[in-house]
LUMFIDREN-708375 format. One record per residue (C-alpha): residue number from 0; residue in three letters; x negated, y, z. Coordinates in steps of 0.05 Angstrom, whole numbers. Layout:
// residues N
     i    aa       c1       c2       c3
   NUM   ALA        X        Y        Z
...
***
This chain:
// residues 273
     i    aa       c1       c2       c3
     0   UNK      250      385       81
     1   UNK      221      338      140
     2   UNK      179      376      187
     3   UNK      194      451      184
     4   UNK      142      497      203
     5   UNK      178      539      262
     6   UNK      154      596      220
     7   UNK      198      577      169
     8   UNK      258      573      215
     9   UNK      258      636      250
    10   UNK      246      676      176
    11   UNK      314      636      161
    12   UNK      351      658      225
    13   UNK      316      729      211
    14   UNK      359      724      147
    15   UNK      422      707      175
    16   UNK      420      761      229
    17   UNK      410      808      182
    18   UNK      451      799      129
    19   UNK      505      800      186
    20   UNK      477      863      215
    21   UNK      486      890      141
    22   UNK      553      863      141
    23   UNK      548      831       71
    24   UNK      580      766       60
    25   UNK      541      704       46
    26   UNK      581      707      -23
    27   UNK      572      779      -38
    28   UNK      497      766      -24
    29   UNK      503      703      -73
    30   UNK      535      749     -131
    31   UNK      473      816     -117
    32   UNK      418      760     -132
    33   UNK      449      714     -174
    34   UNK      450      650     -138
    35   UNK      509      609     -115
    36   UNK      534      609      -42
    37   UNK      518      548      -23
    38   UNK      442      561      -39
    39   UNK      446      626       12
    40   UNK      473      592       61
    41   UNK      422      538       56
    42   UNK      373      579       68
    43   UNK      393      613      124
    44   UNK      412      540      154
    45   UNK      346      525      137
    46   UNK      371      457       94
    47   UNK      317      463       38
    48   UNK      335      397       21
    49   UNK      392      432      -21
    50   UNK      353      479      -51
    51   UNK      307      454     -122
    52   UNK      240      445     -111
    53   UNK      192      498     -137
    54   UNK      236      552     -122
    55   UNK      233      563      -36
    56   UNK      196      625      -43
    57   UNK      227      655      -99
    58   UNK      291      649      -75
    59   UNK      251      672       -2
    60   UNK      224      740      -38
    61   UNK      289      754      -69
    62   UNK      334      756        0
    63   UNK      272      790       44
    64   UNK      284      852      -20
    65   UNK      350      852      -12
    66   UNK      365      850       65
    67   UNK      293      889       74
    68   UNK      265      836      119
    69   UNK      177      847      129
    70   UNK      154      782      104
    71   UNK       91      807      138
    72   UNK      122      797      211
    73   UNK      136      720      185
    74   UNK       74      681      163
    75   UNK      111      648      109
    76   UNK       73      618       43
    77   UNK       83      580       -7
    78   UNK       46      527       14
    79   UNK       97      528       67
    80   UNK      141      497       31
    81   UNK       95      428       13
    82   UNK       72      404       73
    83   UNK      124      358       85
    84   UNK      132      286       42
    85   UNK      163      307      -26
    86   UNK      228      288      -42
    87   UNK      243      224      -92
    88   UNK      281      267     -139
    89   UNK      210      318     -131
    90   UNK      158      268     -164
    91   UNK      196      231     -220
    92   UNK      119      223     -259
    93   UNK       88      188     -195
    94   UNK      149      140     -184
    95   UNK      139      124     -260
    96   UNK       64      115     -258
    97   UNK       82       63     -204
    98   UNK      131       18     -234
    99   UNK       85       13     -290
   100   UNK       33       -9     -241
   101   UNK       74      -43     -202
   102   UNK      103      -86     -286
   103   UNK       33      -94     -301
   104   UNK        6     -127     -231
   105   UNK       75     -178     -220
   106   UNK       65     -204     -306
   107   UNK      -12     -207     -288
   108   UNK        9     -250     -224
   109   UNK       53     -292     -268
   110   UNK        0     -308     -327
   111   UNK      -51     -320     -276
   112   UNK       -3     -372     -237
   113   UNK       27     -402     -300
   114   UNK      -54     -410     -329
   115   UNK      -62     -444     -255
   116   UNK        0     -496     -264
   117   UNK       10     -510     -329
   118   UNK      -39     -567     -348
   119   UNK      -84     -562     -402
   120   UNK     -107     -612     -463
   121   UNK     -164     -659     -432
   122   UNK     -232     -624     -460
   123   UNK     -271     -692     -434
   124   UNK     -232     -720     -492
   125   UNK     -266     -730     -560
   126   UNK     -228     -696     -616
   127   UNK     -190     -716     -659
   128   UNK     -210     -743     -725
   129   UNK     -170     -704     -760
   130   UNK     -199     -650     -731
   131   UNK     -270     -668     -752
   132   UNK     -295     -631     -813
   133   UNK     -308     -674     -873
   134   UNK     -379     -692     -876
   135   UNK     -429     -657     -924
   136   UNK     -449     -698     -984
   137   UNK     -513     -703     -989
   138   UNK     -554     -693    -1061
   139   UNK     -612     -678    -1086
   140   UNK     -621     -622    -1122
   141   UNK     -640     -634    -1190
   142   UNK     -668     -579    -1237
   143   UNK     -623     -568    -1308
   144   UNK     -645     -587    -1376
   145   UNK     -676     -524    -1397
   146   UNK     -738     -504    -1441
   147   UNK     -734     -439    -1408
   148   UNK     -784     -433    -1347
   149   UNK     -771     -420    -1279
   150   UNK     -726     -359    -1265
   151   UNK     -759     -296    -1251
   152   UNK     -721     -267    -1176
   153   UNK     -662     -220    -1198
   154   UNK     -647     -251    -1264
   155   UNK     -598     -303    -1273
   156   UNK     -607     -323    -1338
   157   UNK     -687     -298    -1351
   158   UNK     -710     -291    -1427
   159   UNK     -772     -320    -1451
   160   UNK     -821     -265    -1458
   161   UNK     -851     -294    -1527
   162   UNK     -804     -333    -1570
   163   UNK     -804     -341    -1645
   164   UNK     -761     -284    -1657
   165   UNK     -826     -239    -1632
   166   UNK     -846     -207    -1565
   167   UNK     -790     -190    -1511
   168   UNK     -797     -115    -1502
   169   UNK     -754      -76    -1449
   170   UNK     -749       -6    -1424
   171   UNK     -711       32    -1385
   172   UNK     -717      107    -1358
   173   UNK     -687      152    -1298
   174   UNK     -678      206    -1341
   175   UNK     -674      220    -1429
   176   UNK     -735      196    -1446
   177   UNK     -755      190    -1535
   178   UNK     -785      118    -1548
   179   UNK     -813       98    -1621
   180   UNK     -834       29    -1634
   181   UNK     -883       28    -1707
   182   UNK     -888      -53    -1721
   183   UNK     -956      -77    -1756
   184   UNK     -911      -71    -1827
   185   UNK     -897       -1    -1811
   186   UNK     -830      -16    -1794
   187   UNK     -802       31    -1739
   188   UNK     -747       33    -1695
   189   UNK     -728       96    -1649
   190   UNK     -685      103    -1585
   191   UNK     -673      160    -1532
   192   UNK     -666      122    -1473
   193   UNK     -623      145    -1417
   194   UNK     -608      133    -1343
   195   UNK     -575       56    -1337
   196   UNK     -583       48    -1416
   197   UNK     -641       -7    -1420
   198   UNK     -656      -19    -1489
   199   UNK     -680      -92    -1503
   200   UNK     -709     -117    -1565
   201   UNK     -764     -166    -1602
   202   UNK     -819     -146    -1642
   203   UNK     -857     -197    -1689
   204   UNK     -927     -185    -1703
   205   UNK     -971     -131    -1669
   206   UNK     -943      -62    -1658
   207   UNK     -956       11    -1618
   208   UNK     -904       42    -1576
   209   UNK     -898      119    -1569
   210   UNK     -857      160    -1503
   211   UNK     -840      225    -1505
   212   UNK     -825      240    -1432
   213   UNK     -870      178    -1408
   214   UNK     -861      187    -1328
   215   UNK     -793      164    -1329
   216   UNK     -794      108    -1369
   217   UNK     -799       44    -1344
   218   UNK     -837       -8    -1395
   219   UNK     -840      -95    -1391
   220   UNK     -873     -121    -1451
   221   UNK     -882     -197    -1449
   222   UNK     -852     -196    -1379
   223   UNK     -904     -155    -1360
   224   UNK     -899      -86    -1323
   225   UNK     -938      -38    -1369
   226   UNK     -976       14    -1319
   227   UNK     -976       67    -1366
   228   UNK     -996      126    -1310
   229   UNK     -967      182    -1348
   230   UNK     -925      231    -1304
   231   UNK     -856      265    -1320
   232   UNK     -862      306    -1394
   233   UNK     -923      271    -1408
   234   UNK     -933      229    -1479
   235   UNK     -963      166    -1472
   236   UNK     -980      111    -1529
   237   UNK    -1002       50    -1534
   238   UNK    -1018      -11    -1583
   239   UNK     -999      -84    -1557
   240   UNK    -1024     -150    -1603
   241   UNK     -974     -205    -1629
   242   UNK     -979     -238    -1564
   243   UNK     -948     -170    -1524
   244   UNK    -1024     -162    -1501
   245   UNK    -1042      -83    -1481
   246   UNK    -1105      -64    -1529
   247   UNK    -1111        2    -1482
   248   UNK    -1125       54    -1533
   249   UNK    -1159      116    -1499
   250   UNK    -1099      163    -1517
   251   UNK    -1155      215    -1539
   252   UNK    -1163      164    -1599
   253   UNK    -1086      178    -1626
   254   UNK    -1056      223    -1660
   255   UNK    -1002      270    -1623
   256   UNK     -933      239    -1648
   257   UNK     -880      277    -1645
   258   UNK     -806      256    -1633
   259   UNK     -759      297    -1661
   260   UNK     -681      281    -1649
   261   UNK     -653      271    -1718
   262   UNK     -713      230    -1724
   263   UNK     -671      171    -1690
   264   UNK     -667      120    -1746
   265   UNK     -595       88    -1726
   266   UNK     -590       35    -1769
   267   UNK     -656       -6    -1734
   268   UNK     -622        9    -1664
   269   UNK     -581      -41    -1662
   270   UNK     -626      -99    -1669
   271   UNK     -638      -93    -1609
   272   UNK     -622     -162    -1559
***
């Protein structure tokens, strides 16, 4: 090490005296702690150079044992043993953290002095043609042929509420929900509608709709929303004319209908569009 503390030195010549006074052998000494001789007798020539780093006061607490030397009288620390510049072989992680930094600052160097040099394409100049993206043809938008009117937003291909195939009815429900549908001729048809099961048909003629669990059922007759008001579990009924018009029956005025489940008549179900 550069720079030895004098401390350092006279625990070291301390040592030596001794381990002579003792009459031991720098060898002998070597083989009682376990070290080779050339370590002992850099210590006690003070060449810590020779000796791995991270070990100076071990190796310093096993001789002053051994040859009964006070490290008291001697003011020797471990942080004796690092004030001096570390060695190259000492700080492998440092000397790699700087060639990295060192790489990264010489390629940065070259990109920015290549950028610099190396001339660049004429920006002033117009592009090429064949560059150019191929102009937008322009047309007028022309509506299709259709007797169907305008599209309703969220439906691509909308139905025609009233057709001659009868009134456009649809329903749909967030949970199992009974519906009953009693045309004019006393013809009936009966579904249980379910979550993401809309059930879509066409009724000719007047007719009166029944719900068993009314508050989850969602109801369009003649592409209008029906605002029935009934809540979840509640019946509801109501009679709608030829043209898918709400008469608004005071549900007071109808008889309770009830909806039992083998009461599903599955042979009208699928008329349905």
């Amino acid at each position: 090490m550069d720079m030895i503390p004098s401390a350092v030195r006279k625990l070291c010549n301390a040592f030596r005296e001794k381990r002579l006074a003792l009459g031991l052998e720098s060898t002998k000494l070597a083989e009682e702690l376990g070290f080779p001789p050339e370590i002992i007798q850099a210590v006690e020539d003070c060449d810590w150079a020779k000796i791995p780093s991270g070990q100076e006061y071990t190796l310093i607490e096993a001789m002053a044992k051994r040859l009964e030397v006070d490290l008291r009288n001697h003011p020797v620390g471990r942080s004796s043993f690092k004030s001096g510049p570390q060695r190259e072989e000492d700080r492998p992680a440092e000397l790699r953290r700087e060639r990295i930094v060192t790489f990264a600052f010489l390629v940065g160097a070259v990109a920015v002095l290549a950028w610099l040099l190396i001339p660049a394409k004429d920006l002033s100049q117009p592009p090429s043609r064949d560059l150019l993206p191929p102009p937008m043809q322009q047309s007028l938008w022309q509506k299709p042929d259709s007797d169907q009117p305008y599209p309703v937003l969220g439906e691509v291909f909308p139905e025609s509420p009233i057709t001659n195939d009868g009134v456009l009815i649809s329903m749909r429900a967030t949970d199992t929900c009974n519906a009953r549908i009693v045309a004019e001729n006393g013809r009936r048809q009966t579904q249980v509608l379910r979550m993401s099961e809309p059930w879509k048909l066409r009724i000719k003629g007047s007719f009166t709709l029944f719900l068993g669990n009314a508050g989850v059922a969602v109801v369009e007759i003649a592409g209008q929303k029906i605002q029935h008001g009934a809540v979840v579990g509640q019946e509801w009924s109501g009679s709608f004319d030829a043209h898918g018009n709400w008469l608004r029956p005071t549900r007071r005025s109808l008889p309770r209908i009830e909806l039992p489940d083998d009461d599903i008549d599955d042979a009208t179900i699928g008329q349905s569009n």
